[in-house]
ZAVEX-343508 format. One record per atom (N, C-alpha, C): z, x, y; atom name; residue in three letters; residue number from 0. Coordinates in steps of 0.1 Angstrom, whole numbers, plus 5000, padded with zeros to 4 digits. Layout:
BEGIN
zz = Z; xx = X; yy = Y; a = CA; r = ALA; k = NUM
...
//
This chain:
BEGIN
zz = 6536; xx = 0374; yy = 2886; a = N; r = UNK; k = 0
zz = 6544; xx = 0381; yy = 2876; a = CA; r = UNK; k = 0
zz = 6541; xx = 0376; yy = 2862; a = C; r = UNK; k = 0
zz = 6543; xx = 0382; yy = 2857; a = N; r = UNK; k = 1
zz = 6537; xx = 0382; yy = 2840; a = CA; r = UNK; k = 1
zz = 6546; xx = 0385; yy = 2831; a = C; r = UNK; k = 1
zz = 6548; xx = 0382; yy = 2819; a = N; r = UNK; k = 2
zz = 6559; xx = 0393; yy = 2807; a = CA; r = UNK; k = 2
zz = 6552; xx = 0388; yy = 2795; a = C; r = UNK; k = 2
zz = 6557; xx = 0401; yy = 2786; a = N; r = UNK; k = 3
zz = 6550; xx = 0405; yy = 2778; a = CA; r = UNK; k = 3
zz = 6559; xx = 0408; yy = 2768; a = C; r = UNK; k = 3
zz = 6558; xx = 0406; yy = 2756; a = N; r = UNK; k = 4
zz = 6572; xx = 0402; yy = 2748; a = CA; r = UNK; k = 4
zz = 6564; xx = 0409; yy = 2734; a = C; r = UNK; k = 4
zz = 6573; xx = 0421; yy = 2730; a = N; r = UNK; k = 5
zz = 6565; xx = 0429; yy = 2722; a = CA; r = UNK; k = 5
zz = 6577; xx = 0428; yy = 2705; a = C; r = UNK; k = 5
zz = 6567; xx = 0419; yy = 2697; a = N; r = UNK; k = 6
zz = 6570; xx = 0410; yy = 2683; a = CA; r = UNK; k = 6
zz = 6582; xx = 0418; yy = 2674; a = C; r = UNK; k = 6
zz = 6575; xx = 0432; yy = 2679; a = N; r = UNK; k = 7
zz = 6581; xx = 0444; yy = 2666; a = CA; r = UNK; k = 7
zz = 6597; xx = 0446; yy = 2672; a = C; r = UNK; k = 7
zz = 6601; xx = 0445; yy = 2680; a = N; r = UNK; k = 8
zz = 6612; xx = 0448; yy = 2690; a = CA; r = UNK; k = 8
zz = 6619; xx = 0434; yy = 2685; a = C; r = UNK; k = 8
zz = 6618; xx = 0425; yy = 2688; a = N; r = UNK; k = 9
zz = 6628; xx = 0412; yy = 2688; a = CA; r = UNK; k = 9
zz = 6634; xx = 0409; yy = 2676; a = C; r = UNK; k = 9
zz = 6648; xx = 0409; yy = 2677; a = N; r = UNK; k = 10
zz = 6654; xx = 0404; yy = 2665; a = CA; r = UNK; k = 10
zz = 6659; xx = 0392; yy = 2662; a = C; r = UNK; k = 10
zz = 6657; xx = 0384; yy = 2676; a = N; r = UNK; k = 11
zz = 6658; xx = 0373; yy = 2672; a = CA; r = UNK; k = 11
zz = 6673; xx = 0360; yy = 2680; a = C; r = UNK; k = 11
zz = 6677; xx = 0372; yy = 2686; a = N; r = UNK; k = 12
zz = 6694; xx = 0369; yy = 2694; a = CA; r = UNK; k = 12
zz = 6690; xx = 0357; yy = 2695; a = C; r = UNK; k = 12
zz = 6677; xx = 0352; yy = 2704; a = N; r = UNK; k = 13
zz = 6679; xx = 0338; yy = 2712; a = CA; r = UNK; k = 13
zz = 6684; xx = 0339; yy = 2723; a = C; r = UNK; k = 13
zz = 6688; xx = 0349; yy = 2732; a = N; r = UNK; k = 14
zz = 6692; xx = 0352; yy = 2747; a = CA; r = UNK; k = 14
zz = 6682; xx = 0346; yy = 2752; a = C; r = UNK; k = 14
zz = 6667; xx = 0351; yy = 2756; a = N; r = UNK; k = 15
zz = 6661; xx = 0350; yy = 2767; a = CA; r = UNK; k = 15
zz = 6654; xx = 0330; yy = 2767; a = C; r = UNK; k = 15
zz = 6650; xx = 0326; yy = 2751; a = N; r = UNK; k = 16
zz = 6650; xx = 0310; yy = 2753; a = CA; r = UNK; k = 16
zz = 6665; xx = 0305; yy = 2753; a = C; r = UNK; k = 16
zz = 6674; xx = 0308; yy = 2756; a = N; r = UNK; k = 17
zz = 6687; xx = 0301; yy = 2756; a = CA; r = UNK; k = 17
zz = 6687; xx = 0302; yy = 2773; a = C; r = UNK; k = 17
zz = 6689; xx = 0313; yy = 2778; a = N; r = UNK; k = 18
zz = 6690; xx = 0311; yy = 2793; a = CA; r = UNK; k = 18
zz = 6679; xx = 0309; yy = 2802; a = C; r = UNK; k = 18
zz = 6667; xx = 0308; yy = 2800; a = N; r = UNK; k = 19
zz = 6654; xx = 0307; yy = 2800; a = CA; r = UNK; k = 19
zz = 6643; xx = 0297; yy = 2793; a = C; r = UNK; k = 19
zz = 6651; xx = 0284; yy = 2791; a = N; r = UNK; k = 20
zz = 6644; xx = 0278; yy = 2783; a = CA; r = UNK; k = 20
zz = 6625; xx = 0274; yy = 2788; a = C; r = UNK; k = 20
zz = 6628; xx = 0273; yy = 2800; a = N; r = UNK; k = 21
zz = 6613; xx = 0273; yy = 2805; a = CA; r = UNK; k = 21
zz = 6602; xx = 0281; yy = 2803; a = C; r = UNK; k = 21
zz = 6607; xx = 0293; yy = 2802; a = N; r = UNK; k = 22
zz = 6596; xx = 0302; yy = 2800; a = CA; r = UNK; k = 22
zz = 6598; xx = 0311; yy = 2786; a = C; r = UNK; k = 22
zz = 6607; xx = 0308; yy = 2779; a = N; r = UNK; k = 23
zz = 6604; xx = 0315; yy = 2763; a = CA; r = UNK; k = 23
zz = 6609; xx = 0304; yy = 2754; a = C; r = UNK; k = 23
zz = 6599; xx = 0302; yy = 2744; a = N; r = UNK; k = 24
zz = 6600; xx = 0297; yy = 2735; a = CA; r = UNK; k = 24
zz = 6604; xx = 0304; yy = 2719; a = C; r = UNK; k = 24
zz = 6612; xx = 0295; yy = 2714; a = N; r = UNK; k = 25
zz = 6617; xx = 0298; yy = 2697; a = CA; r = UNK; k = 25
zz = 6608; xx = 0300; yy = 2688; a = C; r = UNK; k = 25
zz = 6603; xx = 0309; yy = 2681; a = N; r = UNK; k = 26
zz = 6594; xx = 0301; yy = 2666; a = CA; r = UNK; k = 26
zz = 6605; xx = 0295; yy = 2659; a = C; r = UNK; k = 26
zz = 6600; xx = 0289; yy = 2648; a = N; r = UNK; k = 27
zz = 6606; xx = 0284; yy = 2632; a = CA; r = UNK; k = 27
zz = 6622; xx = 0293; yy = 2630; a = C; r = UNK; k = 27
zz = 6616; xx = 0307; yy = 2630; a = N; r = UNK; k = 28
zz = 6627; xx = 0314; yy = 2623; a = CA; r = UNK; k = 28
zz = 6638; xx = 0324; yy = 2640; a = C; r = UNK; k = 28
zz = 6637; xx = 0317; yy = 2646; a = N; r = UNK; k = 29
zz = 6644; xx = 0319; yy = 2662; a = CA; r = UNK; k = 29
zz = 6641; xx = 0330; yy = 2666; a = C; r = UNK; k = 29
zz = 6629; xx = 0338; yy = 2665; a = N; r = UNK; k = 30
zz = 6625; xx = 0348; yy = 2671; a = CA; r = UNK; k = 30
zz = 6617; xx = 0342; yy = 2686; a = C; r = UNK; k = 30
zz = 6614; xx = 0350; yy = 2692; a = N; r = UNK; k = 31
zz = 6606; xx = 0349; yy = 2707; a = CA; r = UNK; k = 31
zz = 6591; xx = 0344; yy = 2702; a = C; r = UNK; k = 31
zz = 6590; xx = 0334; yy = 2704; a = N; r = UNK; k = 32
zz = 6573; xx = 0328; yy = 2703; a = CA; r = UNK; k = 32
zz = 6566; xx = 0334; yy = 2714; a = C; r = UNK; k = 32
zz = 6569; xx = 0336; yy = 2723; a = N; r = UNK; k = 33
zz = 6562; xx = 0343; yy = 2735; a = CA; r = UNK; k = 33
zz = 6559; xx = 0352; yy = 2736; a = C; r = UNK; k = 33
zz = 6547; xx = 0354; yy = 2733; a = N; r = UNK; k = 34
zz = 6543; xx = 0371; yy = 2738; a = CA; r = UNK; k = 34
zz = 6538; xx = 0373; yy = 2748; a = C; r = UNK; k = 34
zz = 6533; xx = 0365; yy = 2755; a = N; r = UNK; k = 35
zz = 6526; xx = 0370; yy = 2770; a = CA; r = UNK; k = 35
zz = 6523; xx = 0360; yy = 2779; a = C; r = UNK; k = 35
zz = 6528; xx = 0360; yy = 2794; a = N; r = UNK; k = 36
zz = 6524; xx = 0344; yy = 2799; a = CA; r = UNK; k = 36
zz = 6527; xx = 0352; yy = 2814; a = C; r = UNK; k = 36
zz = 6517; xx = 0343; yy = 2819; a = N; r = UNK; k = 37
zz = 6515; xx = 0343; yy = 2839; a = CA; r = UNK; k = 37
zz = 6527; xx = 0335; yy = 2838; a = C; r = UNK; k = 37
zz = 6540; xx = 0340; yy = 2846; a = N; r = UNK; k = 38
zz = 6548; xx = 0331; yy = 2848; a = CA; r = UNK; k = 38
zz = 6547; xx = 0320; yy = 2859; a = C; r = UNK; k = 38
zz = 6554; xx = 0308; yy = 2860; a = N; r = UNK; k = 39
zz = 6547; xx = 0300; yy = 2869; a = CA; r = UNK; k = 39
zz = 6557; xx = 0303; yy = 2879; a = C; r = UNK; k = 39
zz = 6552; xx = 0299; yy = 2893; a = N; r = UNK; k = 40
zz = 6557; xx = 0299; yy = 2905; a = CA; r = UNK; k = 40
zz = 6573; xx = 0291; yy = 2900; a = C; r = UNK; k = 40
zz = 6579; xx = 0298; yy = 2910; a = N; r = UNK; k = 41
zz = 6594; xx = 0289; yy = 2909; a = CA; r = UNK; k = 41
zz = 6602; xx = 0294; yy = 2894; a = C; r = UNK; k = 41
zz = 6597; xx = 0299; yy = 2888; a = N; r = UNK; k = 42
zz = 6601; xx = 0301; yy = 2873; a = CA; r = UNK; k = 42
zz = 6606; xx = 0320; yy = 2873; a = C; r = UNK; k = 42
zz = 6601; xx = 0329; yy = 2881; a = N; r = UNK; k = 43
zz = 6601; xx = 0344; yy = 2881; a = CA; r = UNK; k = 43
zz = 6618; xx = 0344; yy = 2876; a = C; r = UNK; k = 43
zz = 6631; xx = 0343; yy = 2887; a = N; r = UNK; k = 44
zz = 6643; xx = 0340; yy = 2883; a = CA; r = UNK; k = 44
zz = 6648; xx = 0342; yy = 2870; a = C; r = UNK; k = 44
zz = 6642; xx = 0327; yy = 2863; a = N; r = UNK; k = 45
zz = 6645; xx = 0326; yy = 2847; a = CA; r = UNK; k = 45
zz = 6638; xx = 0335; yy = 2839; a = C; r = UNK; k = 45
zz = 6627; xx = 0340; yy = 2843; a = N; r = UNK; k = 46
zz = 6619; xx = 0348; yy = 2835; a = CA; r = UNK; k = 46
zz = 6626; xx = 0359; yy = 2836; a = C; r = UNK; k = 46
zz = 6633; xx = 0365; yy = 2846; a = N; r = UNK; k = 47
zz = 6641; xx = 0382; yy = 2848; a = CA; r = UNK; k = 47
zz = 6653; xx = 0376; yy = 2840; a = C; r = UNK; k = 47
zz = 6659; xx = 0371; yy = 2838; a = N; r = UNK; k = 48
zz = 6673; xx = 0369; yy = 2838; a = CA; r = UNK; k = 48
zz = 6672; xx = 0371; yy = 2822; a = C; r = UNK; k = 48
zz = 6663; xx = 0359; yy = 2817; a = N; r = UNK; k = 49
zz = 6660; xx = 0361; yy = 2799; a = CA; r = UNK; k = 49
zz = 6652; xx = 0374; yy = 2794; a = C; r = UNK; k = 49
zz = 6647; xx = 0387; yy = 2803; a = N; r = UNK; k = 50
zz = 6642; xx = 0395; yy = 2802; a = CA; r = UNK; k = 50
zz = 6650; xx = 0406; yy = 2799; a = C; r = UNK; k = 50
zz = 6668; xx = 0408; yy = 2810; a = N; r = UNK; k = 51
zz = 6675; xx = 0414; yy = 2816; a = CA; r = UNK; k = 51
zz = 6684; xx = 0410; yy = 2800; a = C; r = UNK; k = 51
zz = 6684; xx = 0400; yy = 2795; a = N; r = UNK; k = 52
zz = 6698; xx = 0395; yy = 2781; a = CA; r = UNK; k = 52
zz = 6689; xx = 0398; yy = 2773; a = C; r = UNK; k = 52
zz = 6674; xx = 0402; yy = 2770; a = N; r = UNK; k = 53
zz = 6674; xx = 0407; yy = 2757; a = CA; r = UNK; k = 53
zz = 6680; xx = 0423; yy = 2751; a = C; r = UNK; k = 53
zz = 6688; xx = 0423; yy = 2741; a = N; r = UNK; k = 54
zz = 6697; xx = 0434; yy = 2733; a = CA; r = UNK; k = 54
zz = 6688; xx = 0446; yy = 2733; a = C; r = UNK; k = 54
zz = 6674; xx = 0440; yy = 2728; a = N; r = UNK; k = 55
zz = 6667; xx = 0449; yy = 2726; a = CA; r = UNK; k = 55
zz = 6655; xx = 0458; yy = 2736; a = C; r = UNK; k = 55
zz = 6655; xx = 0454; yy = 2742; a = N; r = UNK; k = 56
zz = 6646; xx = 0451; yy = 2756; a = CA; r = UNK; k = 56
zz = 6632; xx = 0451; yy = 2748; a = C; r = UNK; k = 56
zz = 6629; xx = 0440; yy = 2743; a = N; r = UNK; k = 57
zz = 6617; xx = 0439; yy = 2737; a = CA; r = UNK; k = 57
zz = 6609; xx = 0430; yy = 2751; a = C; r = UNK; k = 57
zz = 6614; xx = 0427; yy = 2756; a = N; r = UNK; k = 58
zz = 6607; xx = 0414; yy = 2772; a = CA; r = UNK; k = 58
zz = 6603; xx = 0428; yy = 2781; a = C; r = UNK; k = 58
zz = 6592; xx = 0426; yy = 2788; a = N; r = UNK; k = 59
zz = 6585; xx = 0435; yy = 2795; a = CA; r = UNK; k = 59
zz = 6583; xx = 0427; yy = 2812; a = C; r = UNK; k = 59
zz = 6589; xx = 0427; yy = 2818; a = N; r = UNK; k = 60
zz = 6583; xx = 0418; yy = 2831; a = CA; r = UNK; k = 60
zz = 6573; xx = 0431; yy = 2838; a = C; r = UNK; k = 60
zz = 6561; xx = 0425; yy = 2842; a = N; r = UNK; k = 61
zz = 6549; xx = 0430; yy = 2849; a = CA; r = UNK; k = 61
zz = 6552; xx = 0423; yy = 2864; a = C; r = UNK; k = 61
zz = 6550; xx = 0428; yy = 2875; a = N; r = UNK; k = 62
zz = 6553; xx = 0421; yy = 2887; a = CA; r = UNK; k = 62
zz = 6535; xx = 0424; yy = 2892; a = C; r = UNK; k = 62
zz = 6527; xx = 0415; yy = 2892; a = N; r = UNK; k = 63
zz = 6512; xx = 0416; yy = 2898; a = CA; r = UNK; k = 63
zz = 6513; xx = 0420; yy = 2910; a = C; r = UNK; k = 63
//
């Protein structure tokens, strides 16, 4: 599984690194630093969940 976090969409809530801290990170100004990552084993869960609370649905989950 993979996600894919598209820059133009995110406003910045902080949903998916608040409940999700493992797999998305903050920049500087609390937007999604994440744009794209092989999620790691054991981690898929956190990655739907912070994918599922973003407002905007800017988070893309790819299932390989």
């Amino acid at each position: 599984m993979r996600i894919e976090v598209d820059p133009g969409v995110c406003a910045g809530h902080g949903r998916c690194y608040s409940l999700a801290p493992d797999v998305y990170e903050a920049d500087d100004d609390g937007y999604c630093a994440t744009r794209s990552l092989q999620v790691p084993a054991g981690l898929e869960r956190q990655a739907r969940v912070g994918a599922s609370n973003c407002p905007e649905r800017a988070i893309t989950v790819v299932d390989d």
